[in-house]
C-alpha positions in Angstrom: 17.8 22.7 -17.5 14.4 22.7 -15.8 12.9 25.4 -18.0 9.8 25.9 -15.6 12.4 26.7 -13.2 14.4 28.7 -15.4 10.8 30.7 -15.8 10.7 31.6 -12.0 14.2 32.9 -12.0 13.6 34.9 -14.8 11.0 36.6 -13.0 12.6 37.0 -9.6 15.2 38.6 -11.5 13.3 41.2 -13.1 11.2 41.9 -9.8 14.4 41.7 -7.5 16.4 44.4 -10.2 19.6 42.2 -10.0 20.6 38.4 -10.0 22.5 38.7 -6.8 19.0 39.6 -5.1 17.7 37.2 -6.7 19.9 34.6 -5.6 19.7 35.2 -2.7 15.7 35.2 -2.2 16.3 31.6 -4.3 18.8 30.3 -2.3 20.9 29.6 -5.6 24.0 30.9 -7.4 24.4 34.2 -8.6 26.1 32.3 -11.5 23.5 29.3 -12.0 20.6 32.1 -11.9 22.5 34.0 -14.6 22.5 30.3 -16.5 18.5 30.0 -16.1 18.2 33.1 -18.0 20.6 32.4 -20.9 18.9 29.0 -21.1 15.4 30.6 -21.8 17.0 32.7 -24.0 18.7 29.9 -26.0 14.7 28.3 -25.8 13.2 30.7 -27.3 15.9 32.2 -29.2 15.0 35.9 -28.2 17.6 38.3 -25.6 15.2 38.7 -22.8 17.6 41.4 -20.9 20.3 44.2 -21.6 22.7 43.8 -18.9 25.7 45.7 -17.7 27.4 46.2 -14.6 24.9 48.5 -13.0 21.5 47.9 -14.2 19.3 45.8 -15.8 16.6 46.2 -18.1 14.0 44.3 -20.0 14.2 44.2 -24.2 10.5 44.7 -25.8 10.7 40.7 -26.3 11.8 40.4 -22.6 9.0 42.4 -21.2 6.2 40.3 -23.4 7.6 37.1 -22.0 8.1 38.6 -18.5 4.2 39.4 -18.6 3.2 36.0 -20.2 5.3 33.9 -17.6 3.6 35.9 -14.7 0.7 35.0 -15.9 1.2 31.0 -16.7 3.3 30.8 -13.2 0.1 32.4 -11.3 -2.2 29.6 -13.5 0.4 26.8 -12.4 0.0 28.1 -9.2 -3.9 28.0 -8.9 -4.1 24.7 -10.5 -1.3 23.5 -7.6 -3.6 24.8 -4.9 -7.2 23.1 -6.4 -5.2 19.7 -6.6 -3.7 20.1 -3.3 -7.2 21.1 -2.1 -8.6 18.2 -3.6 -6.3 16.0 -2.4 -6.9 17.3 1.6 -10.6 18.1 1.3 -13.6 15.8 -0.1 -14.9 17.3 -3.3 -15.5 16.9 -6.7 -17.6 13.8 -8.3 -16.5 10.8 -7.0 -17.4 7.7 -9.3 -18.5 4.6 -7.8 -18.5 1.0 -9.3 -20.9 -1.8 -7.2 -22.7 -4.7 -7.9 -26.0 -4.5 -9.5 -27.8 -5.4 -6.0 -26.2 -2.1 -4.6 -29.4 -0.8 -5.8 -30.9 -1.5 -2.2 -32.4 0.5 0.7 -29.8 0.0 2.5 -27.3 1.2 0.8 -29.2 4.2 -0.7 -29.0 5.0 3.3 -25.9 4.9 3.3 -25.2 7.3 0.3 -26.9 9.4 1.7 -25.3 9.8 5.1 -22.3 9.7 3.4 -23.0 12.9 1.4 -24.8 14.8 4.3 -21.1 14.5 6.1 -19.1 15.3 2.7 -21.8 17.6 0.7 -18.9 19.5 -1.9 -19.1 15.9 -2.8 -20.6 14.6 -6.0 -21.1 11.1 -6.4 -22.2 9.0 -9.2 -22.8 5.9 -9.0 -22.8 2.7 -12.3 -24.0 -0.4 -11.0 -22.6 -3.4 -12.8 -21.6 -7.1 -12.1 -18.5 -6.8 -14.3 -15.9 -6.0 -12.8 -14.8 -2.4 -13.9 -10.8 -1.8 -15.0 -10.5 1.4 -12.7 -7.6 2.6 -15.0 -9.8 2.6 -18.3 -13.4 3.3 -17.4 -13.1 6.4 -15.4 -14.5 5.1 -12.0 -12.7 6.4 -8.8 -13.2 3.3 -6.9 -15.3 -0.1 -7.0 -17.0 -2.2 -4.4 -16.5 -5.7 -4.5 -17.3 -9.0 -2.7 -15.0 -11.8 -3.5 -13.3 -14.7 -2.0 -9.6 -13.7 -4.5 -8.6 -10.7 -5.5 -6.3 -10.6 -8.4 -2.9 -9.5 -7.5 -2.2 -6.8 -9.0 -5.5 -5.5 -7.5 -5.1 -2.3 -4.9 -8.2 -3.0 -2.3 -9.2 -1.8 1.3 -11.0 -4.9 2.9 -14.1 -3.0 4.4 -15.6 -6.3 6.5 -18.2 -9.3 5.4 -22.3 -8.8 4.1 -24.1 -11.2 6.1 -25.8 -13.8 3.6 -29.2 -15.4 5.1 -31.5 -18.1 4.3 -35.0 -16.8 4.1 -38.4 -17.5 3.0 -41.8 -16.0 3.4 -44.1 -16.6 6.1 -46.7 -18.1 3.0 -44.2 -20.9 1.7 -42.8 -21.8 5.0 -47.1 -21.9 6.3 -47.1 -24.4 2.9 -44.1 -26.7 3.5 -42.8 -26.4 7.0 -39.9 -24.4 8.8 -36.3 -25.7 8.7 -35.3 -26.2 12.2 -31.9 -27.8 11.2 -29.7 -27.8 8.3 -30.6 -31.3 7.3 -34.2 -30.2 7.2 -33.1 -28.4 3.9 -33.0 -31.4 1.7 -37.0 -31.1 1.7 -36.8 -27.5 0.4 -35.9 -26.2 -3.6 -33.2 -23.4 -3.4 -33.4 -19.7 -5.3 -29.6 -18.5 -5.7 -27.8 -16.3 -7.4 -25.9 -17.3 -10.0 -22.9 -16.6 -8.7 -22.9 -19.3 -5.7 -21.8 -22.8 -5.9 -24.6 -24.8 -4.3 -22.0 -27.4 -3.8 -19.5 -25.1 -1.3 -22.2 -24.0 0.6 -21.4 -24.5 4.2 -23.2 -23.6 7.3 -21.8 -24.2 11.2 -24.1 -26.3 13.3 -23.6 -27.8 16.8 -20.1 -26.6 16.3 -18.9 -28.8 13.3 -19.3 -27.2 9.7 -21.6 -28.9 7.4 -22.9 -28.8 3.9 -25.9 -27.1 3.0 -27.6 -29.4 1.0 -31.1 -28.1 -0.6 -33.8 -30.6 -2.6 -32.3 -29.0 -5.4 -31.6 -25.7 -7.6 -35.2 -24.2 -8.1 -34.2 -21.6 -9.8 -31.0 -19.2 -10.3 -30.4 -15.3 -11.5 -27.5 -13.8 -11.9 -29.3 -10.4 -10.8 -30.0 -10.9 -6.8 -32.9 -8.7 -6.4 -34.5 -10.9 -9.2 -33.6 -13.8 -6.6 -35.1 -12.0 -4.1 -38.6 -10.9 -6.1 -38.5 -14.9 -6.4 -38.2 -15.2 -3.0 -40.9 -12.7 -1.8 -43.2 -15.2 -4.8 -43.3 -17.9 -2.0 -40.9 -20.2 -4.9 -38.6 -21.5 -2.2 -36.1 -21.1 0.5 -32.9 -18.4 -0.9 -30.0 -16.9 -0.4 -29.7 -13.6 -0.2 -27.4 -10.6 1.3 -28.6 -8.8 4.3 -28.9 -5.6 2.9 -31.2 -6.6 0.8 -33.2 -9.2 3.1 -33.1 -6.8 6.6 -36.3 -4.5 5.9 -38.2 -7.7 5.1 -37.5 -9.2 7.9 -38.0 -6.4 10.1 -41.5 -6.0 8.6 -42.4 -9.6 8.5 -42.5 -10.1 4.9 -39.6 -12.6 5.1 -38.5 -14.8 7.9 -35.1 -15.7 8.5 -34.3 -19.3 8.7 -31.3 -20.7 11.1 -30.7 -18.0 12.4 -27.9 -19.5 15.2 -26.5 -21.0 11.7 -24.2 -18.2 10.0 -23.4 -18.5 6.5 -20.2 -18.2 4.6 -20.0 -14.9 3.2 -17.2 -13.5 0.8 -15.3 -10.7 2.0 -16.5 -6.8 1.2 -13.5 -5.1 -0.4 -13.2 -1.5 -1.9 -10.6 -1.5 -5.0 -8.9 1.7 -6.0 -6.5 2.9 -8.7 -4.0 4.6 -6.7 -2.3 4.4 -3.5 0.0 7.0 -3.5 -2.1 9.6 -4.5 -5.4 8.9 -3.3 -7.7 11.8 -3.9 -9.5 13.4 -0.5 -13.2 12.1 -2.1 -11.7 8.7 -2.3 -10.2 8.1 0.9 -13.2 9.6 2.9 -15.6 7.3 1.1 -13.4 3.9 1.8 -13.2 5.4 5.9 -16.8 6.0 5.7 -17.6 2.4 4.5 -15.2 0.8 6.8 -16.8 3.0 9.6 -20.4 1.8 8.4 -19.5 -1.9 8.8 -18.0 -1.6 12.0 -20.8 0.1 13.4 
């Protein structure tokens, strides 16, 4: 028998002063509440009540157990309405996982709008370009771009980063402005290491064409370290628009082909759990869907 269940007869019993009254407010058997009770006593190998045809009444070993099952039902209870309260209102630390270049303006904005709506949350955040196992390192979630997911992977696509081509005003002053895609072929390339310069595609005069550079200048598998190449007048790169927006706004980078948009992977947040998604969860993937919709 379900002895937690057995525990909350037992104490409906003794507060009701009869197993019919009890029951009733139970909605059981007066025989199957009278079974609970022999089946705690079997447990714990105690008589728990003295019973006759009129009364009840608790033994000295009943009355100890009555108290100490009061008192872990009413802590079962408690911890019942924190996870319930977790699971309907955002709170608690929520741990994020995001790439390393996460560490951007941009984002940082975002964060921080985020936790102005939601402030009972917490949220701590490990940047990383590993891809974190959300069932063994403790994250809540982790934001991903990536053209394949694997399939046992639970994810929320939350829409596309713009990637642009971009330069500073100081190299494109020293070796000309790209007006077209085959102007590229006179320019060296900064990537990341994570993009194949050979599936590179751009779409132009409404066909989709290869984006075909003088040659790999140099690569980084850390993208702000592509960008702080960038900003050093080394060549034309590739970078996301998060981090490339409040240069361009200011001037300190230009965007190049700007009527020619880049293939972009898909922006995805992964999660452990569908189920029994947690309140902190949920209102962080809506809040980031809602941010790249807006």
């Amino acid at each position: 028998m379900d002895t937690l269940l057995s525990m909350k007869v037992f104490c409906q019993v003794v507060q009701s002063g009869s197993f019919t009254r009890a029951a009733e407010r139970l909605n059981i058997s007066i025989p199957m509440a009278s079974k609970h009770v022999s089946h705690l006593e079997k447990t714990i190998g105690a008589q728990l009540l003295y019973r006759n045809n009129r009364s009840l009444k608790l033994t000295e070993q009943g009355d100890a157990y009555y108290r100490d099952c009061q008192s872990a039902l009413e802590l079962l209870a408690q911890a019942a309405e924190h996870a319930s309260a977790g699971a309907n209102h955002p709170q608690g630390t929520l741990r994020i996982a995001a790439p390393v270049w996460f560490a951007c303006d941009k984002f940082a904005r975002m964060l921080a709008a985020y936790q102005s709506r939601y402030p009972d949350v917490e949220i701590e955040l490990t940047l990383s370009n590993r891809h974190v196992d959300l069932n063994s390192d403790g994250e809540d979630l982790a934001l991903r771009l990536s053209d394949s997911l694997a399939e046992n992977i639970i994810a929320k696509r939350l829409g596309n980063i713009p990637f642009y081509l971009v330069a500073t005003p100081t190299y494109l002053a020293r070796h000309g402005t790209p007006r077209a895609p085959q102007d590229l072929t006179r320019h060296p390339a900064i990537l990341p290491t994570y993009v194949d310069l050979s599936r590179m595609m751009t779409e132009y005069q409404g066909k989709t064409v290869p984006l075909e550079f003088q040659g790999s200048k140099m690569r980084s598998n850390h993208t702000q370290m592509v960008a702080a190449l960038i900003r050093a007048h080394v060549g034309i790169g590739y970078m996301p628009a998060w981090l490339a927006d409040d240069d361009i706004t200011t001037g300190r980078l230009i965007r190049l082909l700007p009527d020619c948009p880049m293939s972009s992977p898909p922006f995805y947040a992964v999660y452990a759990n569908r189920q029994y998604m947690k309140a902190k969860v949920r209102s962080f993937i809506d809040f980031m869907s809602e941010q790249m919709t807006a």
